[in-house]
BABAGU-834887 format. One record per residue: residue in three letters; y, z, x of N, C-alpha, C, CB in turn. Coordinates in steps of 0.05 Angstrom, whole numbers, plus 5000, padded with zeros to 4 digits. Glycine has a CB too. Layout:
AlaYZXYZXYZXYZX ...
This chain:
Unk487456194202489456404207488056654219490956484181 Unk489656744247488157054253488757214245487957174273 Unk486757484248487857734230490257824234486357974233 Unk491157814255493457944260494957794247494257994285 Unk495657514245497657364238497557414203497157054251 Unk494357514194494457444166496157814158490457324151 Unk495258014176496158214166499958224171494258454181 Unk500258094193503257974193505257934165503157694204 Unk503457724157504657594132504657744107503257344127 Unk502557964106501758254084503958294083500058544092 Unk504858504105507158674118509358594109507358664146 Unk510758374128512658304140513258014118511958284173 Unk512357884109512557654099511957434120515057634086 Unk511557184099511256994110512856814129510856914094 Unk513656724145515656594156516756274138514456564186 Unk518456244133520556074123519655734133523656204137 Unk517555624106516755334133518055134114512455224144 Unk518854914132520454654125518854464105521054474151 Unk520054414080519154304067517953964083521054334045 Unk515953744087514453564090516453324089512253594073 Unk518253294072519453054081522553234099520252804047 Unk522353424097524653534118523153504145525653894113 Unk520653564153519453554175519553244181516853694175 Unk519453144166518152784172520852714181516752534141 Unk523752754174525252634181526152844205526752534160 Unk525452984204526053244236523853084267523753744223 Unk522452974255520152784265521952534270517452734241 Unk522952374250523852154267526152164278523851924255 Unk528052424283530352444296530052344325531152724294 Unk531952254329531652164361532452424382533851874369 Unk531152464404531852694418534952724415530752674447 Unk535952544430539052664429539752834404541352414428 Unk539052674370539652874352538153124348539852754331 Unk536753174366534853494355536753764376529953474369 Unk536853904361537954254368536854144397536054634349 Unk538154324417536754384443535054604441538654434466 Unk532954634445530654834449532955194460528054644483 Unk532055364437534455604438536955514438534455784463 Unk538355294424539955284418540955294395540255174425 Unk544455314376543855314351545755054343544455614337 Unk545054944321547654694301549454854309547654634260 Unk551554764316554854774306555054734277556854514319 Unk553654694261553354644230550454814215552854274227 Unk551955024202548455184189547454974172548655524164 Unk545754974172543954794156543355024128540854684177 Unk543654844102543654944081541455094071544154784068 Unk541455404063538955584054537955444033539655884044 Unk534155414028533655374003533555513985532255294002 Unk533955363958534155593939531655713944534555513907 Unk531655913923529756213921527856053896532056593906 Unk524656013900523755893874523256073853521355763878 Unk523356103828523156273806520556233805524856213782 Unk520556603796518756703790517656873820517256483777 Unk517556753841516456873856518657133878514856633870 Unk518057433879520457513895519857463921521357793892 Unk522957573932523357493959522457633977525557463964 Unk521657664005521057864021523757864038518357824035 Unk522858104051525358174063525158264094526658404046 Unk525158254111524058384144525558664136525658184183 Unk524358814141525459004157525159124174525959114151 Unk526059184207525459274223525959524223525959174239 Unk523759844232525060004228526160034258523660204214 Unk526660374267527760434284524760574303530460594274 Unk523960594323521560734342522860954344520660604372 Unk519861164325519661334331520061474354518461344324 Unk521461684367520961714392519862054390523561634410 Unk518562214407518862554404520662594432515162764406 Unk522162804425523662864445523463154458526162814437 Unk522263284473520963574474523463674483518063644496 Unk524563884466527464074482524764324503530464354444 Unk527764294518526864594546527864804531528964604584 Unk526464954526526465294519526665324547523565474503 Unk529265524558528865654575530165964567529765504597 Unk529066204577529466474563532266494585526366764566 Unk533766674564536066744578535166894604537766914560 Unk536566954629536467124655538167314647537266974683 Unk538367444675540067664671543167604676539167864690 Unk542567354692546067204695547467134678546466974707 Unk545067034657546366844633548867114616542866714604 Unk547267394617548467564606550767674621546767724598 Unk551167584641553567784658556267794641554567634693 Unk556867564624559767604614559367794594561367334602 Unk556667944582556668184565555668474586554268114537 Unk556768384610556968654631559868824633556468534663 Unk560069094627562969204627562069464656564269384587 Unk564269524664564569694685564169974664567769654704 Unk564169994657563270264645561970254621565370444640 Unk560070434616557970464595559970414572556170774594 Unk560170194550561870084523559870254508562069694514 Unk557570474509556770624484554770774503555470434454 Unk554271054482551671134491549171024497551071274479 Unk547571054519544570984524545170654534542371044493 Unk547670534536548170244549546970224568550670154556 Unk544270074570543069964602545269814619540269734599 Unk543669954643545169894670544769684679544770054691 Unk545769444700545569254700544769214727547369144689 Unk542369034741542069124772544568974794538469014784 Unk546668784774548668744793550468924787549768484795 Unk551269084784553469374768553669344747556369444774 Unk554569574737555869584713554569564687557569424714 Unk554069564658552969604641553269444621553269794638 Unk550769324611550869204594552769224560548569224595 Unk552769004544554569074521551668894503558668934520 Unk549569074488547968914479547868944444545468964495 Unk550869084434551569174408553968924397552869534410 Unk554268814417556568574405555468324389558368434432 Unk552968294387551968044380550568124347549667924406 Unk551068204335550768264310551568054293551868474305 Unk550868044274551067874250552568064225547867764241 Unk554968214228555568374201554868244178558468444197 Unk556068034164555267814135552567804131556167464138 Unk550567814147547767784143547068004136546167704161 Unk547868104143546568514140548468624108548368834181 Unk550368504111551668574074550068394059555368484064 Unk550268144066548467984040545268094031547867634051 Unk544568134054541268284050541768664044538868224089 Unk543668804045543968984033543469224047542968954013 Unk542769104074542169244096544269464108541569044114 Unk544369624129545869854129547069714157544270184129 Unk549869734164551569564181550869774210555369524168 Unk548869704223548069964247548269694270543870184244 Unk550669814294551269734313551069784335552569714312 Unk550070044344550170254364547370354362552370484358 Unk546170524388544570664373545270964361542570674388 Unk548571034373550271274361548871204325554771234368 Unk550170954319549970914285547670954274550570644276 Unk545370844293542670854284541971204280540570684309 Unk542571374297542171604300543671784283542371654323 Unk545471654277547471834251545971674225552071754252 Unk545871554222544571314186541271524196544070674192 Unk540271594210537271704203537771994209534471574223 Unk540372084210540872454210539372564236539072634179 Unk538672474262538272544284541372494300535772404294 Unk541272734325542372754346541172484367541973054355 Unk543472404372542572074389540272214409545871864414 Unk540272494434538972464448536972534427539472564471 Unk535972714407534072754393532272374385535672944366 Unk533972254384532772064380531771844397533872004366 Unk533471934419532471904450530171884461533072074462 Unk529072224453525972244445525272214437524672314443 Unk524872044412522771954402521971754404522671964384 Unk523771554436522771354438521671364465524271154431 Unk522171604477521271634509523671514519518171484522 Unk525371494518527571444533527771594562529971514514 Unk525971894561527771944588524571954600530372284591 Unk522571834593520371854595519071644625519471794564 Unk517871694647517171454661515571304648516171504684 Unk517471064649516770684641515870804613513470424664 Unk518070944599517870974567515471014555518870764555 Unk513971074570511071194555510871454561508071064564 Unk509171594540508271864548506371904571507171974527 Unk506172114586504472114609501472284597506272294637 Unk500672374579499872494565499572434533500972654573 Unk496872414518497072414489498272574477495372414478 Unk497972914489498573084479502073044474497473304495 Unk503472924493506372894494507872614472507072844528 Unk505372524461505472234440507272344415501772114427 Unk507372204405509472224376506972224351512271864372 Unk504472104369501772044343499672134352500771724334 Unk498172244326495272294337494272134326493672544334 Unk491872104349488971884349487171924348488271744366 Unk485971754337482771814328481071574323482671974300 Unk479171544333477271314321475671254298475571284335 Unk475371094284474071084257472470774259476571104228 Unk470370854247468070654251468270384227465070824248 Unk468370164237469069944220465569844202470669654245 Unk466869764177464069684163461969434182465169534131 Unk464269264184461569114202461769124231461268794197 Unk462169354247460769484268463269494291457969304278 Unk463269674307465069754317467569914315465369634320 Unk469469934321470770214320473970204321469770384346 Unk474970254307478870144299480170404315480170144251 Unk482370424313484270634329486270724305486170474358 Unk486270954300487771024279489771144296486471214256 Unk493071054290494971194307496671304278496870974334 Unk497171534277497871614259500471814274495471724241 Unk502671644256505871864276504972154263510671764262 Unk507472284279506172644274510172624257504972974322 Unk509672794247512572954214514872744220514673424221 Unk516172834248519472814247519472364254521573104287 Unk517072284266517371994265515971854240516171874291 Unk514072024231512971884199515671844182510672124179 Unk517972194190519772094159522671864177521772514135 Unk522771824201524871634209523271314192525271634252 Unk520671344208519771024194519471014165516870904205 Unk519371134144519071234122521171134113518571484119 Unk523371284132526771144111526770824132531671444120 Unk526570784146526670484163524370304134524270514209 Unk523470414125520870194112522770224074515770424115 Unk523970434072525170354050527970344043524270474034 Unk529070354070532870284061533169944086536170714081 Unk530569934096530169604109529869454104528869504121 Unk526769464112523869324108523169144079521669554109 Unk522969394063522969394031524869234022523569664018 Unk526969154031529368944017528768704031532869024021 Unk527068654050526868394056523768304047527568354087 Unk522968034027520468084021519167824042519868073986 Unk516867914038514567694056514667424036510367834059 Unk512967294044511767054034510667094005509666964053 Unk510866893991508766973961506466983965508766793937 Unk505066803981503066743990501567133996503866504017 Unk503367304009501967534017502267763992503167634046 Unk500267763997499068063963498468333976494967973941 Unk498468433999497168624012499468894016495868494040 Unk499969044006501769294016504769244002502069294053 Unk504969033971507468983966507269063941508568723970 Unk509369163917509469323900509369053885511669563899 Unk507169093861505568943837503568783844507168763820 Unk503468833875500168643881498668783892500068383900 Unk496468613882493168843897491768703903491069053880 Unk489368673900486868583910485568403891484968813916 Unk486268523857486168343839488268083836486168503818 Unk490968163845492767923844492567693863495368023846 Unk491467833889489867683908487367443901488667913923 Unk485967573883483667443879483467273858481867613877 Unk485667353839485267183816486266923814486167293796 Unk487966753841488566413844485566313849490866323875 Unk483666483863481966333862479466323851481866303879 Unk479066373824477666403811476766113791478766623801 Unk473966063795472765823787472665583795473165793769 Unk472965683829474065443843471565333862476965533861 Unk470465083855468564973877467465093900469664793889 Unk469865183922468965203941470665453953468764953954 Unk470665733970472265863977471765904006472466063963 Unk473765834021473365904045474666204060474265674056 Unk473166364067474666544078475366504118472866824068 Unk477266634119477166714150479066984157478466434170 Unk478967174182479267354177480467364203477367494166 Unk483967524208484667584230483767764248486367614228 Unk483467724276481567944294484568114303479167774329 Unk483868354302486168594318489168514301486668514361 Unk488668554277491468324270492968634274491768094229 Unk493568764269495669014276496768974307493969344274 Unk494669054315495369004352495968784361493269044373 Unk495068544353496368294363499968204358494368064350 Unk500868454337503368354333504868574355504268364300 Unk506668434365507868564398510668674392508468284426 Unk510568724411513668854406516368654407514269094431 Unk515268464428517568214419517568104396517567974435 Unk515668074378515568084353517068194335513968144349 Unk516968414336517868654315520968604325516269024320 Unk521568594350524968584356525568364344526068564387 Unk524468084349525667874330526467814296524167714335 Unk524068024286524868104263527668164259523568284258 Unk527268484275529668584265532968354272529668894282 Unk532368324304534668004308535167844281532867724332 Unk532767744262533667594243534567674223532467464238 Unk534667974216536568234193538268094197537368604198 Unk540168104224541968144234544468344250542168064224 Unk541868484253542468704277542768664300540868854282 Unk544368834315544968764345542468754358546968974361 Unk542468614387540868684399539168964408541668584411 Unk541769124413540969424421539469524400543369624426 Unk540869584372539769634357537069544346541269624346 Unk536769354348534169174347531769354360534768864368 Unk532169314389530169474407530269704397530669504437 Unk532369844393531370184381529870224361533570364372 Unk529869964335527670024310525469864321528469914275 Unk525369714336523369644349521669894365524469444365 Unk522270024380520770234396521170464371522370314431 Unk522470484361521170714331518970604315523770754304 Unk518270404317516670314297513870164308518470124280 Unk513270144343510970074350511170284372510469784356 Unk508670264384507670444406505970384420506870644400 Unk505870494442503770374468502470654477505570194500 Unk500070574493498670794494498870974523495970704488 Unk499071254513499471434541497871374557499171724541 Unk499371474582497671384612495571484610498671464642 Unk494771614601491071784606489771604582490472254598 Unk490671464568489571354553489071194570490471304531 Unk490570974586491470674592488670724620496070604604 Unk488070954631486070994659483471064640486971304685 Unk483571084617479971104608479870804598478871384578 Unk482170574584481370384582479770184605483170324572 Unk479870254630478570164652475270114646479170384674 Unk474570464637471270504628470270304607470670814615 Unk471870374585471470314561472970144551471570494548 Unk472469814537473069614531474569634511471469484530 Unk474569744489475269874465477869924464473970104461 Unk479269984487481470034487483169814493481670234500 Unk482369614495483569364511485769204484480369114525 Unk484669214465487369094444489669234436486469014418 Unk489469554453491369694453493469804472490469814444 Unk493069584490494969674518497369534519493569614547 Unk498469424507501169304508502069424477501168934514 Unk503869434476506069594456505569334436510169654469 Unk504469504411504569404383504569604360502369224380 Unk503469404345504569514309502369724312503969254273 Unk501870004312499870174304499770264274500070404321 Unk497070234274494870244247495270504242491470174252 Unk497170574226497370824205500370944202495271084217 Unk501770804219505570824217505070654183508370544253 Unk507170764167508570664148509470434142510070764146 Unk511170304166512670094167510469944180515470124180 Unk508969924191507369714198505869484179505469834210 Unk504469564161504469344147506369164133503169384134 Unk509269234122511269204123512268924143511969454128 Unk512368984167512368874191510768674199511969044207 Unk507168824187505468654193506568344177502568794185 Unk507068394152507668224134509067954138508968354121 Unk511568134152514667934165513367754188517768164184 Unk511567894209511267784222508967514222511367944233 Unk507467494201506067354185507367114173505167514167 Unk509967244170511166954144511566634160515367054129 Unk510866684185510766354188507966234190512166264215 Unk505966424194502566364181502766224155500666684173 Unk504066464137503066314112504066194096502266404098 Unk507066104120508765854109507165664108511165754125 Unk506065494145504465314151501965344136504165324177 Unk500565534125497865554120498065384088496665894121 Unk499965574069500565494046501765274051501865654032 Unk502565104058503064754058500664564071505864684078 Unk498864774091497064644085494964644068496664624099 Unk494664814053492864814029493564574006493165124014 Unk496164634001497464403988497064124000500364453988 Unk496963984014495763814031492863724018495563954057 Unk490963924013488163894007488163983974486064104028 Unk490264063961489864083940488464373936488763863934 Unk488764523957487164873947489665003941485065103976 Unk489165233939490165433932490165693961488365503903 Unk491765833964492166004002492666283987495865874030 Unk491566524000493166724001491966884014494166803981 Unk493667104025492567354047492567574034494267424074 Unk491367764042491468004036491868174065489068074019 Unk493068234075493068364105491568144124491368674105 Unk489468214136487968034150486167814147486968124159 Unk485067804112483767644101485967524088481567744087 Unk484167184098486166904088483566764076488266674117 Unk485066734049482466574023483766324016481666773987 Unk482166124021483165884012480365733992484365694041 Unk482365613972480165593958480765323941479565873941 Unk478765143925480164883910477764773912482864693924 Unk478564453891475364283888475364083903474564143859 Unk475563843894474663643903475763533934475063473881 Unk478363563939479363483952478863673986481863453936 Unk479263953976477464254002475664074007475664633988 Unk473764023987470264013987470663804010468063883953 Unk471363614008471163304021472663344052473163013998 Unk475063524049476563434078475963714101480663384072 Unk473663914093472664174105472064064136469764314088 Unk471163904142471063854173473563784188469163634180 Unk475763704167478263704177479463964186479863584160 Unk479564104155481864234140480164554166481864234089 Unk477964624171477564894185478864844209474564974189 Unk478464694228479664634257483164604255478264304270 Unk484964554222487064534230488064814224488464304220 Unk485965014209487165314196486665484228484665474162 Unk484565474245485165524268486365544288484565494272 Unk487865254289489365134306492365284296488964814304 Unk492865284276495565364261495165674265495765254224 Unk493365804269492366154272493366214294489066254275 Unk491766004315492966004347495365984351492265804364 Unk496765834340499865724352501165974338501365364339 Unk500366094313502766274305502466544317502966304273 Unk500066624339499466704365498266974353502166734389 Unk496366884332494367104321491667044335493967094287 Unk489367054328486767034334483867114312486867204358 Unk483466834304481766824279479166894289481666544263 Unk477667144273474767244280472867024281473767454259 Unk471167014306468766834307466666994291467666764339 Unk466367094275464767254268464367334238465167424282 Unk466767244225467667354191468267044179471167604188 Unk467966824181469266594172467066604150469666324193 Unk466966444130464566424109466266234091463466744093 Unk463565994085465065774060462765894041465065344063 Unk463465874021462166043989462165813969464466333973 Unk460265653969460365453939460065523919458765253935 Unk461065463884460465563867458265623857461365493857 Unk455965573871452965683862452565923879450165443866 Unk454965963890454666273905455166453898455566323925 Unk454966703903456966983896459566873913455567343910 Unk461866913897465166913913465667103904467766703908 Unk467167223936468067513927470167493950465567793928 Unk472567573935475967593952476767843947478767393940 Unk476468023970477368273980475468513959481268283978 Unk473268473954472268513943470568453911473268603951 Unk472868293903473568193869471367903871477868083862 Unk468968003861467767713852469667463828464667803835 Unk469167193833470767103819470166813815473067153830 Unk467966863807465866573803466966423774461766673798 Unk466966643755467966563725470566653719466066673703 Unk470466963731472567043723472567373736472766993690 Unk474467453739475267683762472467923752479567853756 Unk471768053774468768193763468268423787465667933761 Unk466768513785466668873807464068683808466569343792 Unk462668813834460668733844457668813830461168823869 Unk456268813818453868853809453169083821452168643812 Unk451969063848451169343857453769563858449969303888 Unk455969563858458269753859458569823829461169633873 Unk457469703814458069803778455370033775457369453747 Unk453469903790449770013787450870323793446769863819 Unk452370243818452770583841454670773819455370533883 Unk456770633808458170823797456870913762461470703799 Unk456370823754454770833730452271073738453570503723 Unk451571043763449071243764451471443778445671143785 Unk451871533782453971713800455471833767456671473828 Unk456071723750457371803725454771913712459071563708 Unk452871783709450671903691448972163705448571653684 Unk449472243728448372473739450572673737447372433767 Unk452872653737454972733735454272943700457372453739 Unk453272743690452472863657450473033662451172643632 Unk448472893673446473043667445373323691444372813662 Unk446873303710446473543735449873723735445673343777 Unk452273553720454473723735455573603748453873913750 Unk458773593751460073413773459073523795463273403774 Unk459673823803459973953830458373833839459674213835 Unk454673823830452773683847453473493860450773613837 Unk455373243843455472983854458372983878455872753825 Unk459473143875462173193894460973253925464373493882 Unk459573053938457673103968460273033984454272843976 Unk462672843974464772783996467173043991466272433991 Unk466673203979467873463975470773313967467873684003 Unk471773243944474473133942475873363921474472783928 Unk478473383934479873663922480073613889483473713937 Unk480373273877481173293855479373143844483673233852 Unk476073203841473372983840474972793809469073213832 Unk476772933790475772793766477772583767475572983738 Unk480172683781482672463782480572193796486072593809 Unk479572243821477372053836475771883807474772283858 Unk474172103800472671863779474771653770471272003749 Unk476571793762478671583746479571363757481071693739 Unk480471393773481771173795479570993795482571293830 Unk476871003801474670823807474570713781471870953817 Unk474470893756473970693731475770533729473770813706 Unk478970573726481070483716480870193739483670713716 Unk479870263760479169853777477169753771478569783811 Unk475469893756473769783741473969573716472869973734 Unk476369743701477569703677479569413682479270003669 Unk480469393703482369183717480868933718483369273748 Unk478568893729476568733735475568603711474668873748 Unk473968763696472668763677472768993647470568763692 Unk474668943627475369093610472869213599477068983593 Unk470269043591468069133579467469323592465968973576 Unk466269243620464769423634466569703636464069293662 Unk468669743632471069833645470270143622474769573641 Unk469470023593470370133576467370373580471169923549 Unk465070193584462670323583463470563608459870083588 Unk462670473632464770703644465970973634466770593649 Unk467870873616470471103613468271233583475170923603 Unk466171223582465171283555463071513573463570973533 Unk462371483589460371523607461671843614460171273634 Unk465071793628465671953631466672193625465771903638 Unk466472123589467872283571465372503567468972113541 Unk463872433573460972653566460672853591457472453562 Unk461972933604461473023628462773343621462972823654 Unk461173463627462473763620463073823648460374013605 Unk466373863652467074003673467274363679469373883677 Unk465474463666465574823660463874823680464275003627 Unk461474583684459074653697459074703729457174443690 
């Protein structure tokens, strides 16, 4: 028997053979009496019984798989003409380059926006009355009357900027809005944002998780793999952030208006020094900026199909997934350990497609004879502050005794003792012992001095 024929018979069963004196007399039939070759009896010939004891097999053929790729094609401007009216249907209605003006407030979802508890904004009139601005007031704050909606000038920006130097080398962009757009995104991040939550999987910027709730799935686990998103603020776009809001169930119009309240692109005198200087290059197309309110928020939403796919694939290998903003920790025993030449190339691949970009430079696997440490939180046995960061603060408390706080206040902090506290009390989170020695440390401290 060949393999194929023997794996046939595995599968599929055996084929149905004529009992030996049925063949012998199928043998002496004379041609005239035999079937014609693909022909059938006019008479079925009788099934044999079924022998006991043994079961029956059964064929079954399935159906071929097939993939069928649908055409995504993006709407045109034609597709939209039947939402074209001869006269502006609301304030700020874009113009249409065959006449007449768009209607981009009709496509709303009202039922989605009551069930999620959301505020019923149709217009951007509505948007501008629900945040207590004058529509053109709010006009400006998106550059509306601005050429190609950017400022021509920083000085004319809604944010000031500044550079700040990253721990392992190089240099981040702090865009920080200035009063009247911090408090619009402020109420956008808590009568919105705030009612829609991320993924469980994400611990970073959500009320009852931290760094410890982050760290503590993976604690005592074989093997931890980290990897770390590059530019993850800036890589999320502004078609991004609009789809969000599209899936509230906000109109289109409306959409784009919390969309351009809530990211920013950089002034033209910015956009002519990025030429010199490379640095500026993950910041030239309109995204989430690093120090708005609602951005991590955002960052979050726009994440939740990362760490849908990511978290099913951990499950897959039997680990354990979770993010904290840009750091993604996956962690588990036997099953991580064994399929790691698989399981790194498919957490990449899944990074790419959900159109982020994983650091060549921060990835790290950590076996349990290593130090593991998730977002700081060692977590080999059990959640722990770092050895040298207990050394620093312990000596920083004991000079504190013995010279005087003031001496030790070199970062000049308005409220040094609230500061000590805060550091112990994550101390205390981590590690209650250590936590306690600490808070003993700092009861001896004469603040007269």
């Amino acid at each position: 028997m060949s393999l194929f024929a023997w794996l046939w018979d595995t599968l599929f069963g055996a084929p149905a053979k004529p009992s030996q004196p049925q063949a012998r007399n199928h043998a002496r039939q004379p041609a005239a009496a035999r079937p014609a070759p693909g022909g059938s009896d006019t008479q079925d010939a009788p099934s044999a019984p079924p022998t006991p004891g043994i079961p029956q097999r059964r064929t079954v053929r399935l159906a071929r798989l097939r993939f069928v790729r649908k055409s995504r094609r993006r709407p045109t401007i034609r597709d939209l003409a039947e939402n074209v009216s001869e006269k502006p249907p609301y304030a700020f209605a874009r113009p249409c380059v065959f006449g007449g003006y768009f209607d981009l407030a009709s496509d709303g979802q009202p039922d989605r926006l009551a069930a999620n508890g959301l505020p019923p904004l149709v217009t951007p009139t509505d948007l501008a009355t629900w945040l207590g601005l004058a529509p053109a007031r709010l006009a400006w704050l998106i550059h509306r009357f601005s050429d190609l909606q950017v400022p021509a000038v920083h000085q004319a920006a809604h944010y000031h900027y500044r550079w700040i130097a990253k721990r392992s080398g190089g240099e981040r962009l702090i865009e920080a809005p200035k009063p009247l757009l911090k408090a619009v995104q402020e109420k956008i991040l808590r009568e919105i944002l705030d009612k829609v939550p991320p993924h469980a999987a994400a611990h970073g910027f959500r009320a009852g998780r931290s760094i410890v709730t982050n760290a503590h799935p993976h604690v005592g686990q074989r093997v931890l793999v980290k990897v770390d998103l590059q530019n993850f603020y800036p890589s999320v776009s502004y078609s991004r952030v609009v789809a969000i809001f599209r899936s509230l169930g906000f109109s289109r119009e409306v959409s784009t208006w919390l969309a351009r309240l809530t990211t920013t692109k950089l002034p033209l005198d910015f956009v002519r020094q990025s030429r010199k200087q490379k640095k500026w290059s993950p910041y030239l197309s309109r995204h989430l900026p690093q120090g708005a309110p609602t951005s991590p928020a955002l960052a979050n939403l726009s994440a939740f199909a990362l760490d849908l796919r990511l978290a099913g694939l951990a499950r897959t290998f039997s680990a354990r997934y979770t993010r904290y903003a840009d750091d993604l920790s996956f962690s588990g025993d036997g099953s991580l350990v064994r399929g790691l030449r698989v399981f790194l190339p498919l957490v990449h691949r899944i990074i790419r497609n959900c159109r982020f970009v994983p650091h060549p430079d921060k990835g790290k696997i950590l076996r349990s004879q290593m130090r593991q440490v998730v977002t700081g939180v060692v977590v080999n046995a059990r959640t722990n502050i770092r050895r040298a960061d207990f050394d620093r603060l312990k000596a920083l408390l004991h000079n504190c005794v013995q010279l005087g706080p003031a001496s030790q206040n070199r970062a000049a902090h308005p409220h040094f003792a609230y500061h000590l506290l805060g550091r112990i009390a994550h101390v205390r989170a981590l590690n209650p012992a250590r936590g306690e020695k600490l808070l003993a440390l700092y009861r001896q401290i004469n603040w007269a001095r």
